[in-house]
gemmi code that builds the backbone of each chain (N, CA, C; Angstrom):
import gemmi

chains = {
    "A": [
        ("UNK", (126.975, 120.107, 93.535), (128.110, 120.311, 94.449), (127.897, 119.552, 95.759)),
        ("UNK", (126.566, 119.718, 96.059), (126.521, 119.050, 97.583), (126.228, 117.587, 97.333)),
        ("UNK", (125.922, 116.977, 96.173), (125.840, 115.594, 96.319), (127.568, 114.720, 95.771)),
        ("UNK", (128.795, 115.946, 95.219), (129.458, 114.864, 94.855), (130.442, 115.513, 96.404)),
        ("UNK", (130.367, 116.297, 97.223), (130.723, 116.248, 98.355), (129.864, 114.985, 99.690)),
        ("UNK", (128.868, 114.721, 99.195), (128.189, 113.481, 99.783), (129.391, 112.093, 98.863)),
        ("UNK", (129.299, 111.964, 97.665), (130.022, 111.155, 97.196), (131.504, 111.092, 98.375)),
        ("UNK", (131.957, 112.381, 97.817), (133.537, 112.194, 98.305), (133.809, 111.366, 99.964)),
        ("UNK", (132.377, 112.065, 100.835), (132.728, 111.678, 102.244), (132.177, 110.230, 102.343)),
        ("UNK", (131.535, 109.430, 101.768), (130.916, 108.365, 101.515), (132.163, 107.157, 101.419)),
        ("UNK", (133.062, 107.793, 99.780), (134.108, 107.398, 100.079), (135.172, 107.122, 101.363)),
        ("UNK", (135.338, 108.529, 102.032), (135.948, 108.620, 102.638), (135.219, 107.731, 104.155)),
        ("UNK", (134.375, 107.559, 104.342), (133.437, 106.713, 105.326), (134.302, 105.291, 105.280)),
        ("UNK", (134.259, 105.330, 103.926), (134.345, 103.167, 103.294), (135.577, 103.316, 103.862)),
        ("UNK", (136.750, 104.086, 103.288), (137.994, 104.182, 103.645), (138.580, 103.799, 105.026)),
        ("UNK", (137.856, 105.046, 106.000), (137.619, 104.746, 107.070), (137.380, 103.478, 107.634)),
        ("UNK", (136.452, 103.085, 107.315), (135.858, 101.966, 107.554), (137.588, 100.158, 107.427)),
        ("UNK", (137.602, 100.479, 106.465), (138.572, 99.462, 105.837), (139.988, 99.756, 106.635)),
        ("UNK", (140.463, 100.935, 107.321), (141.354, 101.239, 107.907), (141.391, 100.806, 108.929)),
        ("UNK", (139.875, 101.208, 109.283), (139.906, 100.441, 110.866), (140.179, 99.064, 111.311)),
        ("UNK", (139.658, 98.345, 110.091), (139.927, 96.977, 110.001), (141.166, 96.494, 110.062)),
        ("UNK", (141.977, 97.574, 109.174), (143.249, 97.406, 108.823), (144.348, 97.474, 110.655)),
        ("UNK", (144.165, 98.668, 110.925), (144.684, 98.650, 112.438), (144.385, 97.935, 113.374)),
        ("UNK", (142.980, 97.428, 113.181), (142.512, 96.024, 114.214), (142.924, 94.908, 114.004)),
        ("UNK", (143.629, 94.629, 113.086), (144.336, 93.598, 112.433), (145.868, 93.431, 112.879)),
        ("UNK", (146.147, 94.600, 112.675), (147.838, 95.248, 112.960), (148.168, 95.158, 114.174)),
        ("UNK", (147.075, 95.567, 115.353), (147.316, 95.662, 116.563), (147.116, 94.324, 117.015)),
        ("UNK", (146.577, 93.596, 116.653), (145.974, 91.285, 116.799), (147.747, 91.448, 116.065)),
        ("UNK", (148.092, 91.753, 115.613), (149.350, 90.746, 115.548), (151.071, 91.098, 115.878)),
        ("UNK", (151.737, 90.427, 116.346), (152.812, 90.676, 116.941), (153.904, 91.384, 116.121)),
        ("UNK", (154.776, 92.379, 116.721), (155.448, 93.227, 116.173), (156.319, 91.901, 115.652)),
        ("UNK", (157.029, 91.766, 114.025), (158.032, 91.254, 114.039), (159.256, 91.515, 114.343)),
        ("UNK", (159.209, 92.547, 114.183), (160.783, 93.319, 114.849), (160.733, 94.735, 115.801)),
        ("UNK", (161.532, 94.934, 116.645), (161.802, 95.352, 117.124), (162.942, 96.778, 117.149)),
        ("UNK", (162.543, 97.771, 117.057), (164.088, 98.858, 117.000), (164.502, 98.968, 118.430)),
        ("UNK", (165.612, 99.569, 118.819), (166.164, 99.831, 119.765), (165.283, 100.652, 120.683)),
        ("UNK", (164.667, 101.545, 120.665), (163.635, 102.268, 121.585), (162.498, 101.249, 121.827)),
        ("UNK", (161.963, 100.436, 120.707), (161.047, 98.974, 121.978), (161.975, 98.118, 122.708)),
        ("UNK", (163.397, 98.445, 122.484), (163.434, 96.831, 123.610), (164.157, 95.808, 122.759)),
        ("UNK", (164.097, 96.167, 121.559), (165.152, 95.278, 120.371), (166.068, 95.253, 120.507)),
        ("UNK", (166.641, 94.663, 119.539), (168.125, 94.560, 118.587), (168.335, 96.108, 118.353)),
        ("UNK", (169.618, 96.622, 118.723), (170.133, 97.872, 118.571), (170.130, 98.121, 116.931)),
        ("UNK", (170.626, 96.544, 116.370), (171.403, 96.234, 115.065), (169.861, 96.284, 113.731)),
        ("UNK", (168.865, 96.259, 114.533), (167.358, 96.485, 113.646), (167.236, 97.517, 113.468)),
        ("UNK", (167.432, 98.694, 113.515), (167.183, 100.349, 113.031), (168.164, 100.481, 112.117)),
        ("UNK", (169.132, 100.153, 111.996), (170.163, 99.928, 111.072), (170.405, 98.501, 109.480)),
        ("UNK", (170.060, 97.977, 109.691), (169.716, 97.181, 109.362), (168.190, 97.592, 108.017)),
        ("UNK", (167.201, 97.973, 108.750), (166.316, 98.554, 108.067), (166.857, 99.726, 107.096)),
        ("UNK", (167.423, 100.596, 107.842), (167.981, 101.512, 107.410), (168.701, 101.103, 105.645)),
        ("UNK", (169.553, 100.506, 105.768), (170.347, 100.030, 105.067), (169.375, 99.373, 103.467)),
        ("UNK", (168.286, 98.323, 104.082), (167.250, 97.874, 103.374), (166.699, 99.313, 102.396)),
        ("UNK", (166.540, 100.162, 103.278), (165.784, 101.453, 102.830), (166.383, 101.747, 101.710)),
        ("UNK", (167.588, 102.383, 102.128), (168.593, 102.638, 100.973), (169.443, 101.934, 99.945)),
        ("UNK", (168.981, 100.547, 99.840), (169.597, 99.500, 99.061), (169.750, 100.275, 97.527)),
        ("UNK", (170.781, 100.310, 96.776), (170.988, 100.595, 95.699), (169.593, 100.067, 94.857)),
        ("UNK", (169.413, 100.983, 93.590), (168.640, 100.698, 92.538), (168.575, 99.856, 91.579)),
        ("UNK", (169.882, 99.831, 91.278), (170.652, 98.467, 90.184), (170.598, 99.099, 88.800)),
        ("UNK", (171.038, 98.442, 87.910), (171.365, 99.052, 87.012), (169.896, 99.602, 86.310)),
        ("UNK", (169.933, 100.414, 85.421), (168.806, 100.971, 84.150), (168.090, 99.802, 83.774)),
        ("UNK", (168.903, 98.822, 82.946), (167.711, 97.750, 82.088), (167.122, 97.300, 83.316)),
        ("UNK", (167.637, 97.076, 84.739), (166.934, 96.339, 85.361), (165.552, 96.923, 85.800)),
        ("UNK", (165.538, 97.971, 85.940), (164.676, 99.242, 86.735), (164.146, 98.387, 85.823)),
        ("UNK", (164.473, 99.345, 83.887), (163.330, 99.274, 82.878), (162.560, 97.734, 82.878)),
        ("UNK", (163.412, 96.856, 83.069), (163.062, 95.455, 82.790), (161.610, 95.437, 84.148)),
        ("UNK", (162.044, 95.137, 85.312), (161.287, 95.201, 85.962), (159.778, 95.552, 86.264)),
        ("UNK", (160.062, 97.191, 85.483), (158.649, 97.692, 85.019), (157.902, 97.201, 83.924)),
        ("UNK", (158.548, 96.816, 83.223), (157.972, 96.028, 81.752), (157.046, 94.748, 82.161)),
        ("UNK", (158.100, 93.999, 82.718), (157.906, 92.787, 84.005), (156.589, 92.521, 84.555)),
        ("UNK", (156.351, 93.863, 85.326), (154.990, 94.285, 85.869), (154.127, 93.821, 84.743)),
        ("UNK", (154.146, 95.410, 84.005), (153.131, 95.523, 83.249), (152.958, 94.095, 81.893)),
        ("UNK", (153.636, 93.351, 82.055), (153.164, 91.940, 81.467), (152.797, 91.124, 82.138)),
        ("UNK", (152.522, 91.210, 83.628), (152.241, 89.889, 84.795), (150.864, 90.679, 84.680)),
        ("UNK", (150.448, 91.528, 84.815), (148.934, 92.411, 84.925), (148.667, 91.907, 83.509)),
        ("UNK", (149.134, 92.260, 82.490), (148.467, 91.801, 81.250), (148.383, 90.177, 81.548)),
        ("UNK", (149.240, 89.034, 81.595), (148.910, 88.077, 81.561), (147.634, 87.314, 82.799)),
        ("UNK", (147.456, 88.254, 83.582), (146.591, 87.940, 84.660), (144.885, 88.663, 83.895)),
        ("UNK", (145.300, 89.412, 83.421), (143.977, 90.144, 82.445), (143.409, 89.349, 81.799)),
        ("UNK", (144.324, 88.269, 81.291), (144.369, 87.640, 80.033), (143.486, 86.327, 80.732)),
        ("UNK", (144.517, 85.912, 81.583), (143.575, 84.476, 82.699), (142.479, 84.527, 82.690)),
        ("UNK", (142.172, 86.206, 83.300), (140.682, 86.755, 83.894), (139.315, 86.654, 82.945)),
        ("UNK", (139.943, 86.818, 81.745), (139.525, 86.882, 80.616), (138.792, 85.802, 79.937)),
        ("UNK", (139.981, 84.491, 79.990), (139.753, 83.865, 79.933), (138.695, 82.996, 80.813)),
        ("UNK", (138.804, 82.844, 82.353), (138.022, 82.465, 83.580), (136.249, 82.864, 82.889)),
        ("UNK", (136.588, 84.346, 82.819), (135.104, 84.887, 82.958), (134.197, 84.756, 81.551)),
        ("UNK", (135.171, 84.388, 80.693), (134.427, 83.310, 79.172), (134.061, 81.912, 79.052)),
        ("UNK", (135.105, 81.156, 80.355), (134.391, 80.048, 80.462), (133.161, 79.614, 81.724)),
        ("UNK", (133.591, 80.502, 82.439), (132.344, 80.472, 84.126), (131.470, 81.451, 83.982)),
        ("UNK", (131.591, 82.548, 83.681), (130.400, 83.656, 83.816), (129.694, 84.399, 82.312)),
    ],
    "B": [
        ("UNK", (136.601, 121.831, 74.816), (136.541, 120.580, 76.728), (136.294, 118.898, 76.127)),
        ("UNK", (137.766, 118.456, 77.019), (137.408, 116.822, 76.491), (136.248, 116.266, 77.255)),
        ("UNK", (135.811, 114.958, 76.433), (134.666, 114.862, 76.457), (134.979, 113.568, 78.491)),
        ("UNK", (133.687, 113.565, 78.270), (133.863, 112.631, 80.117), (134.246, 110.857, 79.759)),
        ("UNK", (134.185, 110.488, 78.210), (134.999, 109.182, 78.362), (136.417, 109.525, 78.291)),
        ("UNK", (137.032, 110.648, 77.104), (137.942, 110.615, 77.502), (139.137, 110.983, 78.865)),
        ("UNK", (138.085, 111.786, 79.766), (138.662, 112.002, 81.000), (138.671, 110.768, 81.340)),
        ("UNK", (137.810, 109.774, 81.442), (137.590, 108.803, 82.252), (138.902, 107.654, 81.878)),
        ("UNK", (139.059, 107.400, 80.584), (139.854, 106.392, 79.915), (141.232, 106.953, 80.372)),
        ("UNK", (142.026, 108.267, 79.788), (143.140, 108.791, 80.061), (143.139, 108.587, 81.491)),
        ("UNK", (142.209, 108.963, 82.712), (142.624, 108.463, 84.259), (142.544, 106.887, 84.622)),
        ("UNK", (142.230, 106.458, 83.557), (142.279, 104.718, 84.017), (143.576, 104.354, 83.245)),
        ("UNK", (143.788, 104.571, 82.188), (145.359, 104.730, 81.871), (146.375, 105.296, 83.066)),
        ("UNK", (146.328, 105.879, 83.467), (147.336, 106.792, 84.435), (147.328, 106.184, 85.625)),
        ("UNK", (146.011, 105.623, 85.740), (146.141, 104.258, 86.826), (146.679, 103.342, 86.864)),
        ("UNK", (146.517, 102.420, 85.723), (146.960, 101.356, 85.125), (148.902, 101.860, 85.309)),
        ("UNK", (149.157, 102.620, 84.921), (150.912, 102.736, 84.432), (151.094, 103.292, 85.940)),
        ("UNK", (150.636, 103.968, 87.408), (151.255, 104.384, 87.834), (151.334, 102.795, 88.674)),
        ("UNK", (150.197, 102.130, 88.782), (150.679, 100.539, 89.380), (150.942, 99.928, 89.349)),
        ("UNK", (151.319, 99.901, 87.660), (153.485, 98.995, 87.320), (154.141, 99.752, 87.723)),
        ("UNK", (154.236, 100.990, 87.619), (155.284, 101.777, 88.337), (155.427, 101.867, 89.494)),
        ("UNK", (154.445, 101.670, 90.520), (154.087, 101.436, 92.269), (154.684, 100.445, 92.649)),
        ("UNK", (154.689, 99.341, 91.356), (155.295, 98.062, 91.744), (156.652, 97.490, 91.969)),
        ("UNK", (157.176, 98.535, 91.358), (158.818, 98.504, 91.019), (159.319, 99.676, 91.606)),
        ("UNK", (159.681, 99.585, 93.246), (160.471, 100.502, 94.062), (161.512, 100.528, 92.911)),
        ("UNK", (162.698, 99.873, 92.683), (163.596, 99.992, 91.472), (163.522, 100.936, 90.438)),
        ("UNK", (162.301, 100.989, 90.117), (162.487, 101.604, 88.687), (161.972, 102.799, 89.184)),
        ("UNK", (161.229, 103.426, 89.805), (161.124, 104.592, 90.693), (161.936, 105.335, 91.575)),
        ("UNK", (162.350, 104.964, 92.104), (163.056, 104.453, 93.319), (162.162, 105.498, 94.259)),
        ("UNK", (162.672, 105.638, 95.686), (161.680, 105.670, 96.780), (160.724, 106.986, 96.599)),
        ("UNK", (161.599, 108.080, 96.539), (160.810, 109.209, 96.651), (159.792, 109.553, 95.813)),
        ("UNK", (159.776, 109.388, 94.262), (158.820, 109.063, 93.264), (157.575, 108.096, 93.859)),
        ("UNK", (158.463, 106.831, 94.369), (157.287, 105.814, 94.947), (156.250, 106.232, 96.178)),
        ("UNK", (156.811, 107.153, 96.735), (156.317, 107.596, 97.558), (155.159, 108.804, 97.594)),
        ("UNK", (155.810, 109.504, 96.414), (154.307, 110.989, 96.077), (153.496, 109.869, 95.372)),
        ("UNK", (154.479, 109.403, 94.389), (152.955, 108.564, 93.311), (152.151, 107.984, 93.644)),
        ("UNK", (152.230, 107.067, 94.931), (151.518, 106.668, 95.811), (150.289, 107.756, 96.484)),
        ("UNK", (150.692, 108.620, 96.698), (149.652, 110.120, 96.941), (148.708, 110.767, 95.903)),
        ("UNK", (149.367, 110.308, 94.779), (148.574, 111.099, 94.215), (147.886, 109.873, 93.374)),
        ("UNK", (148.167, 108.371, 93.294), (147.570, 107.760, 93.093), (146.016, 107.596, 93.775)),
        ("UNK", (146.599, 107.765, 95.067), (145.145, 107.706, 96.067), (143.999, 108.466, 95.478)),
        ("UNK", (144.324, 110.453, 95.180), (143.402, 110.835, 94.626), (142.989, 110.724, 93.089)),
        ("UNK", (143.763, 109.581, 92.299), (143.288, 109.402, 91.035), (142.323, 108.107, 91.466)),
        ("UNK", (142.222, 107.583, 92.441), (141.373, 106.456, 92.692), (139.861, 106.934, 93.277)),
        ("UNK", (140.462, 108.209, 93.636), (138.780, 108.933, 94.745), (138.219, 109.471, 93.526)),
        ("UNK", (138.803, 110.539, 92.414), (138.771, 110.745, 91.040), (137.676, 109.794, 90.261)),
        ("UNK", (138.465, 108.383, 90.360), (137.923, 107.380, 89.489), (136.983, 106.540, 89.723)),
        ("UNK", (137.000, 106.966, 91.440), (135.614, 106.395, 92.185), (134.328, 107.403, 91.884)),
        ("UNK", (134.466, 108.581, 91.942), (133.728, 109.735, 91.456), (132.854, 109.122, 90.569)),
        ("UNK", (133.665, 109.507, 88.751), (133.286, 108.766, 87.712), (132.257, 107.489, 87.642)),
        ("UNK", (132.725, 106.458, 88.178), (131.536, 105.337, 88.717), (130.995, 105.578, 89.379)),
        ("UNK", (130.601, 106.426, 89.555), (129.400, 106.614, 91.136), (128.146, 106.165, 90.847)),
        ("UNK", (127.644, 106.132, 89.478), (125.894, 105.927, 89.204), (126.359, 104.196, 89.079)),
        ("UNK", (127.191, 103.481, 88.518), (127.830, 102.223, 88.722), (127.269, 101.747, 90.242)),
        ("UNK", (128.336, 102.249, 90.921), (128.662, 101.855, 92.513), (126.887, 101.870, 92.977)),
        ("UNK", (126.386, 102.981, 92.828), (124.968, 103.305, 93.756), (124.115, 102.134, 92.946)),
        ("UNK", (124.035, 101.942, 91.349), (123.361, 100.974, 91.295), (123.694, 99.530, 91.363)),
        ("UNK", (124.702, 99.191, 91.622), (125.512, 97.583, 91.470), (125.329, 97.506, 93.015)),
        ("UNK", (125.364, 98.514, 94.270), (124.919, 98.201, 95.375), (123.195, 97.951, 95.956)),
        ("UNK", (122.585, 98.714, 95.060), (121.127, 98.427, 95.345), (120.568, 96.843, 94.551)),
        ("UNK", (121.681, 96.728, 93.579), (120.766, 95.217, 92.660), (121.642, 93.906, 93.461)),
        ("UNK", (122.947, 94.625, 94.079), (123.799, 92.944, 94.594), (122.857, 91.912, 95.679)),
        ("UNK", (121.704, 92.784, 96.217), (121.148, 91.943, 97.240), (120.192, 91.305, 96.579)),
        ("UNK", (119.191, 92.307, 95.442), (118.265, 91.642, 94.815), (118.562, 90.343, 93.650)),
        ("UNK", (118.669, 91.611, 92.644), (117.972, 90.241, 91.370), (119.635, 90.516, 90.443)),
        ("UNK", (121.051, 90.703, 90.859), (122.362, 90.869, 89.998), (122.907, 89.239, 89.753)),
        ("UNK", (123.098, 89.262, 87.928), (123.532, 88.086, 87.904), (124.785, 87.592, 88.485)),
        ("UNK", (125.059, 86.331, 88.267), (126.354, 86.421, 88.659), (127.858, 86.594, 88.573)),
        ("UNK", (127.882, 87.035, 87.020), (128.857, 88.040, 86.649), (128.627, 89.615, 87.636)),
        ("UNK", (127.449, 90.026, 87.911), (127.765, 91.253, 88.257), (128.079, 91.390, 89.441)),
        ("UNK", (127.903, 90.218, 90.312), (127.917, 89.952, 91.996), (129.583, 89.723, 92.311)),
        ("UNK", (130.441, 88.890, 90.758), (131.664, 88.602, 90.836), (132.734, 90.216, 90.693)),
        ("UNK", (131.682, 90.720, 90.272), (132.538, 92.158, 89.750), (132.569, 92.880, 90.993)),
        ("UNK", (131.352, 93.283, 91.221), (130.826, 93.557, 92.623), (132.240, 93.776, 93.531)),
        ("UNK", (132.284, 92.507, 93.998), (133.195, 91.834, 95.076), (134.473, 91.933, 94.517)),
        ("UNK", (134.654, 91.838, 93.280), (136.230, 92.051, 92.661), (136.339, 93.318, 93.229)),
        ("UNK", (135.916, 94.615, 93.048), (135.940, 96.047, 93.024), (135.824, 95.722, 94.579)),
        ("UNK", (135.325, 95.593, 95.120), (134.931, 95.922, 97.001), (136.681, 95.811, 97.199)),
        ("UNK", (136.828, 94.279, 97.219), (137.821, 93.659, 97.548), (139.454, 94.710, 96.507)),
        ("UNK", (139.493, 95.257, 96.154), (140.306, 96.270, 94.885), (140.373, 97.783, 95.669)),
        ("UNK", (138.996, 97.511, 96.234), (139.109, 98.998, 96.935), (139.309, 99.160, 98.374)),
        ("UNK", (139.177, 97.715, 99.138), (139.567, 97.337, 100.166), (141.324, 97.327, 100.448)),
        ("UNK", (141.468, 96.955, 99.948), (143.383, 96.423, 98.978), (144.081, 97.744, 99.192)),
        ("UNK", (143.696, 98.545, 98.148), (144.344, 99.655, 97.588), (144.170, 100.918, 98.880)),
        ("UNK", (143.077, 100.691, 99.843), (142.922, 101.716, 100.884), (143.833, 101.206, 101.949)),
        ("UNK", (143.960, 100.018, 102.019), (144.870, 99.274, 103.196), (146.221, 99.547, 103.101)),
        ("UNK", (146.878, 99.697, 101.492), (147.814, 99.695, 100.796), (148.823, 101.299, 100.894)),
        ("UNK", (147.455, 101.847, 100.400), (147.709, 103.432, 100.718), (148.305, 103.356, 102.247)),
        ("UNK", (147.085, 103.173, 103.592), (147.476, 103.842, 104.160), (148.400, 103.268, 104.813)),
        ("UNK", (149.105, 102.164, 104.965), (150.389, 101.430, 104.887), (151.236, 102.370, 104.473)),
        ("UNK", (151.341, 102.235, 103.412), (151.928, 103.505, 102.575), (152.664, 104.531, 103.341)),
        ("UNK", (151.531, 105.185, 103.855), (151.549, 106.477, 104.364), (152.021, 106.258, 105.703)),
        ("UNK", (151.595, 105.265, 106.100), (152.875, 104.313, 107.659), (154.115, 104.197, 107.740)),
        ("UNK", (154.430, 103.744, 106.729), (155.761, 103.559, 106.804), (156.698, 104.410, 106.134)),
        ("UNK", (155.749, 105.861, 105.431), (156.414, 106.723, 104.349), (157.707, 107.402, 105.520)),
        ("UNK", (158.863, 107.685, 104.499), (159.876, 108.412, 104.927), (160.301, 109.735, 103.947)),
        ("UNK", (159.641, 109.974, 103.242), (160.006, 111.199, 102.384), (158.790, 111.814, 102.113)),
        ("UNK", (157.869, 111.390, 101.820), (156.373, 112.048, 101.374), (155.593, 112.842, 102.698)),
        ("UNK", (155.221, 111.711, 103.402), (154.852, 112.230, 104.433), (155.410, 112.949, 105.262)),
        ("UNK", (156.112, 112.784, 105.840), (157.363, 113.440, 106.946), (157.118, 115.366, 106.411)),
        ("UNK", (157.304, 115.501, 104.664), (157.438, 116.577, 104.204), (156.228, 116.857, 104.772)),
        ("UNK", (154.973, 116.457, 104.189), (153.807, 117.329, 104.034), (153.535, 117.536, 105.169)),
        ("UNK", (153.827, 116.956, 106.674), (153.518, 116.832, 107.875), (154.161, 117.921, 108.508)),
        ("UNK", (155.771, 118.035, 108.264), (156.458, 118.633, 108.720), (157.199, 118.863, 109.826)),
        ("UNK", (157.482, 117.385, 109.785), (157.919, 115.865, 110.770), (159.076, 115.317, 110.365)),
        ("UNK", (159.965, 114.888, 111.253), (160.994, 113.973, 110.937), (160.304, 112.556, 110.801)),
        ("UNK", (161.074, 112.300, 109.564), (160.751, 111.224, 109.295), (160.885, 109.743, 110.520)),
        ("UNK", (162.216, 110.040, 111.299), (162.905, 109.163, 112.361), (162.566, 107.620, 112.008)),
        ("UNK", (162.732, 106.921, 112.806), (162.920, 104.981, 112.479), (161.593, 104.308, 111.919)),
        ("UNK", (161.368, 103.870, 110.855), (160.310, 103.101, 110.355), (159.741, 102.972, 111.823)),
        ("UNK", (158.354, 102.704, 111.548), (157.820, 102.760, 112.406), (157.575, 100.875, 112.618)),
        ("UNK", (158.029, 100.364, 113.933), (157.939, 99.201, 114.069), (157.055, 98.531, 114.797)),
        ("UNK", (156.021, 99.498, 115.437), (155.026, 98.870, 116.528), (153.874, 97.758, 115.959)),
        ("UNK", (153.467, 98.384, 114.621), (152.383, 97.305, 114.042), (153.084, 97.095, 112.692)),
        ("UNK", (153.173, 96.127, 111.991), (153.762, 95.669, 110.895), (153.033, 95.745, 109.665)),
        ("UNK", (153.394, 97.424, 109.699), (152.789, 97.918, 108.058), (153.581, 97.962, 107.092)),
        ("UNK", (154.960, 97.364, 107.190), (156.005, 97.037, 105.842), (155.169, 95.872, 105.133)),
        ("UNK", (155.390, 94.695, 106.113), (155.037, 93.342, 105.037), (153.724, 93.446, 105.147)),
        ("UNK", (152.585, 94.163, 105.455), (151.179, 94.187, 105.204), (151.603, 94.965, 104.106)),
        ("UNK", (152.295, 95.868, 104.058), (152.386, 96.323, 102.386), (152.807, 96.394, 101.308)),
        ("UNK", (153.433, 95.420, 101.478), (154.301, 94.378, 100.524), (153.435, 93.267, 100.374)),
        ("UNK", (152.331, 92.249, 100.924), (151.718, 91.525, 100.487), (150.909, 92.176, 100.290)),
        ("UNK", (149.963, 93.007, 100.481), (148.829, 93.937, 99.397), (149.138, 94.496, 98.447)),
        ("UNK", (150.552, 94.373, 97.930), (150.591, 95.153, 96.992), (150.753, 93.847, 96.043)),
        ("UNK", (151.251, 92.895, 95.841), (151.133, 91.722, 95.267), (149.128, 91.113, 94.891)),
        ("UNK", (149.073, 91.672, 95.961), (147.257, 91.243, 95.678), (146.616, 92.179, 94.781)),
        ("UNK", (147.017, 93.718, 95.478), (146.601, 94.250, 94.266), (147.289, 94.131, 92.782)),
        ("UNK", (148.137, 93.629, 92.640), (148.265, 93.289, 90.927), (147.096, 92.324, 90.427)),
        ("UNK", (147.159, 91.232, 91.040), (145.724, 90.253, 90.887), (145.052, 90.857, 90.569)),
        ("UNK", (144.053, 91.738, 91.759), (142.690, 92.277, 91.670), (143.070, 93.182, 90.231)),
        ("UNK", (143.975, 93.690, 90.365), (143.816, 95.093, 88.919), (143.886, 93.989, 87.719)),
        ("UNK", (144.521, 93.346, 87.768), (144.656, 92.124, 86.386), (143.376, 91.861, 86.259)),
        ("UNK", (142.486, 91.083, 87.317), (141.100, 90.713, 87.197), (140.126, 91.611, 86.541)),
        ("UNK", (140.433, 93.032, 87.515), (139.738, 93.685, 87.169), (139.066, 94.804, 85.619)),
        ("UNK", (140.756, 94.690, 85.253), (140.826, 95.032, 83.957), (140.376, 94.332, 82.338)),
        ("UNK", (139.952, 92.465, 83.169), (139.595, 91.215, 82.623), (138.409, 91.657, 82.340)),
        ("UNK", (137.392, 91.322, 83.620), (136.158, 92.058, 84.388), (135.331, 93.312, 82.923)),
        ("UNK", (136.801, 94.737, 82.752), (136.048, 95.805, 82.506), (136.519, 95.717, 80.657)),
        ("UNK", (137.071, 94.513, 80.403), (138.134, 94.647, 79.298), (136.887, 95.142, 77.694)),
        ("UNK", (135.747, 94.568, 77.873), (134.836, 94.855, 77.089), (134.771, 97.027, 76.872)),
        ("UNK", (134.122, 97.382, 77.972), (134.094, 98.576, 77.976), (135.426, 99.130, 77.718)),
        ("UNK", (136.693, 98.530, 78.160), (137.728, 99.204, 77.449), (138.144, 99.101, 75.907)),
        ("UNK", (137.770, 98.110, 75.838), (137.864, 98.313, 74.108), (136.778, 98.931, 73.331)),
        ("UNK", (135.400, 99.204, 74.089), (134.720, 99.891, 73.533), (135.095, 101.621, 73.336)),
        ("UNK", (135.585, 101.605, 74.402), (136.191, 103.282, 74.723), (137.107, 103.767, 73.955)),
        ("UNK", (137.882, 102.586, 73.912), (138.996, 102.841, 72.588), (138.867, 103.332, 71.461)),
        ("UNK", (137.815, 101.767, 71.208), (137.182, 102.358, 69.256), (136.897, 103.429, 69.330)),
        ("UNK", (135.627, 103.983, 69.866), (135.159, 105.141, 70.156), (135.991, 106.650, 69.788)),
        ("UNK", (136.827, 106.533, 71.086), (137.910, 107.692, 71.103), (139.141, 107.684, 69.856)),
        ("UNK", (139.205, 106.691, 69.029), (140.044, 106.864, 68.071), (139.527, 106.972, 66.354)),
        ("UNK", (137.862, 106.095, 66.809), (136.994, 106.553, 65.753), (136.668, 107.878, 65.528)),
        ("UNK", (136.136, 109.081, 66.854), (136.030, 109.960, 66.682), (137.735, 111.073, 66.220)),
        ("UNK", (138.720, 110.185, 66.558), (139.783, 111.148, 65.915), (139.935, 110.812, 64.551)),
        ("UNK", (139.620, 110.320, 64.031), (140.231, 109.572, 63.211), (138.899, 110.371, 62.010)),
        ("UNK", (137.650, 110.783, 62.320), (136.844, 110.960, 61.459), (137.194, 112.657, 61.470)),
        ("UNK", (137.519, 113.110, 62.662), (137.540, 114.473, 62.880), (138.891, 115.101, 62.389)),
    ],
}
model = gemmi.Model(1)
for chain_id, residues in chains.items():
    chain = gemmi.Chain(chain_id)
    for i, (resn, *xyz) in enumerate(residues, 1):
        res = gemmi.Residue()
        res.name, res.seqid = resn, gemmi.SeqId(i, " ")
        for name, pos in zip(("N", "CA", "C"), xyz):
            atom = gemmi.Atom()
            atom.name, atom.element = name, gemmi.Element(name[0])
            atom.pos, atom.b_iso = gemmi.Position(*pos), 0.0
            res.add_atom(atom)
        chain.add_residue(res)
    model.add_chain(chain)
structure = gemmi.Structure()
structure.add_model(model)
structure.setup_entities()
């Protein structure tokens, strides 16, 4: 018990760790947009908004899409596959 | 009680399908995309668990004497788990239905001060790579797991 609670916070350390990076990164670079409470475009909170809620589109597309995925991961498996039979 | 490959295989499956499904706001659409994303996180701490005698020894041999398949894996996985933590907590930045609930917070205007939309929209494109690679990487042990788990049904 007490070593996979060492595991878990270990994890949670790395996590940490990679976050921080992540916000030190975020904060080095310039907001691209702006909402109306920084000082923006009134028309950017809306705008987003809108993005947010963009329709789904039809069924095959959803389904297609997901299929889509899961054959760009297989064909990248497949590359990988290939790569690491001829280099490693 | 199932046995610990098949816990292990069925949660790398459930991984695998929830990050075509992560991938396609569309076919989810937001609010789905948004828990699955949550509970993806703890199928990854889950699946980090599982490898742990992996992780502790692939970190003590990467400095010494690891060939260089295992140094490439190594760094595939760092860089996979680097990705997917950045990704998450992006995620969880810009969430408007998941978080907001569990917080018990208005969700109010994407948050625009640091630009965790398109940081998470291009990590999430990377992580397809890394998981493609990575699944390249582990594709041996997955087909071993397979035979295995369908040999033993199959005799039983």
């Amino acid at each position: 018990m007490k070593s996979l609670l060492a595991r878990i916070a270990a994890i949670i350390v790395a996590a940490a760790l990679v976050i921080g990076l992540a916000v030190l990164y975020a904060r080095a670079s310039r907001p691209r947009l702006r909402g109306p409470r920084e000082g923006g475009n009134p028309e950017t909170s809306e705008m987003l908004r809108r993005f947010r809620l963009r329709p789904r589109g039809p069924q095959l597309s959803r389904v297609g899409g997901f299929a889509g995925q899961c054959v760009l991961l297989a064909l990248i498996a497949m590359g990988g596959r290939y790569i690491l039979r001829i280099r490693l | 009680m199932p046995s610990r490959l098949k816990v292990v295989f069925f949660l790398d499956l459930a991984l695998l399908i929830s990050v075509c499904a992560l991938e396609t706001v569309p076919f989810t659409g937001m609010i789905i995309h948004e828990w699955l994303g949550i509970v993806l996180a703890l199928m990854m701490i889950v699946h980090l668990l599982f490898s742990w005698s992996w992780i502790a020894s692939s970190t003590r041999r990467f400095l010494t004497g690891a060939s260089v398949r295992a140094r490439v894996n190594y760094l595939l996985n760092l860089g996979l788990f680097a990705c997917m933590t950045t990704l998450i907590y992006s995620g969880i930045q810009i969430s408007q239905q998941a978080v907001p609930f569990m917080t018990r917070s208005s969700a109010g205007e994407p948050p625009l001060r640091f630009p965790w939309g398109p940081i998470h929209d291009t990590l999430s494109n990377v992580v397809v790579a890394l998981a493609g690679l990575h699944l390249a990487i582990n594709w041996e042990w997955i087909r071993a797991a397979s035979r295995k788990l369908w040999l033993v049904r199959e005799t039983s």
